[in-house]
C-alpha positions as CSV (number, residue, x, y, z in Angstrom):
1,X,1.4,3.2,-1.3
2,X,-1.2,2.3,1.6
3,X,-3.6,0.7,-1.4
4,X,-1.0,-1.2,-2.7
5,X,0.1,-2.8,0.1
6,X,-3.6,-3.6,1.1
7,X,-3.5,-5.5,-1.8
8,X,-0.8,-7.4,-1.3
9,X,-2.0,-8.2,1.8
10,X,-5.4,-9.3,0.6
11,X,-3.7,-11.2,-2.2
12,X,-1.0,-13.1,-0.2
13,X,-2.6,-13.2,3.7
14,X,-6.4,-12.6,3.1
15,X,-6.8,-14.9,0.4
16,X,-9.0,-17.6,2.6
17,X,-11.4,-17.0,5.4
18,X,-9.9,-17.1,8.6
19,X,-12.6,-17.7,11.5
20,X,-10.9,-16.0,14.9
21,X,-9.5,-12.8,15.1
22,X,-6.5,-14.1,16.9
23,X,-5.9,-16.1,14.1
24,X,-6.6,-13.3,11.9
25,X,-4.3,-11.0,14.0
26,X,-1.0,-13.9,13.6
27,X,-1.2,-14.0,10.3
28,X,-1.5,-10.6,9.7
29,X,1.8,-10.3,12.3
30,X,3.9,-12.9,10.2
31,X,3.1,-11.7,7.0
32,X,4.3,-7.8,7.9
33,X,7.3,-9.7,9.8
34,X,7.9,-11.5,6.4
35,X,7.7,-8.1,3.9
36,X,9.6,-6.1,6.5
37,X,12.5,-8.7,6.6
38,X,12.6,-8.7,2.8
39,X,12.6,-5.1,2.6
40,X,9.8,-4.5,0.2
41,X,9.6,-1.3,-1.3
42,X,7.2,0.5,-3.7
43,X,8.2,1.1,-7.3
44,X,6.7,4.6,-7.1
45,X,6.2,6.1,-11.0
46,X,4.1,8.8,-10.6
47,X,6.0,11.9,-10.6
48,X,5.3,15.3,-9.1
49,X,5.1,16.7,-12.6
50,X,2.3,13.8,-13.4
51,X,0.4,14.6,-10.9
52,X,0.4,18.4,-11.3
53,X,-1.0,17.4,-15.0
54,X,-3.5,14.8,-13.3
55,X,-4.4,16.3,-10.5
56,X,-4.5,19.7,-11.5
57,X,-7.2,21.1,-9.5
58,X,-5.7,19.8,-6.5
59,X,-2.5,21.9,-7.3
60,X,-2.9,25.2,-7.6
61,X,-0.2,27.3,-9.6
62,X,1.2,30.3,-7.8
63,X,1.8,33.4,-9.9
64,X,4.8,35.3,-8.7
């Protein structure tokens, strides 16, 4: 989710250069005032049971 909204970020706020860092550090401010406000949210698809096929190494299956 952290990816995705870097991207939006970079896509809607980053999308020029911006020569100060105060500068840099307003926009950045009003743009997360602006998504907060709307109440974005992440259409998260990827299940538990997708990742266990994906990502299989990375969860192990307990025998019982």
């Amino acid at each position: 989710m952290a990816e995705i909204e870097l991207s939006v970020l970079n896509r809607q706020c980053l999308d020029r250069r911006i020569a100060h860092k105060e500068v840099l550090k307003q926009e950045i401010a009003a743009w997360e005032k602006c998504r907060n406000e709307l109440l974005c949210k992440v259409d998260w698809q990827f299940t538990t049971e997708d990742a266990r096929i994906k990502l299989k190494r990375l969860y192990p299956s307990i025998s019982s």
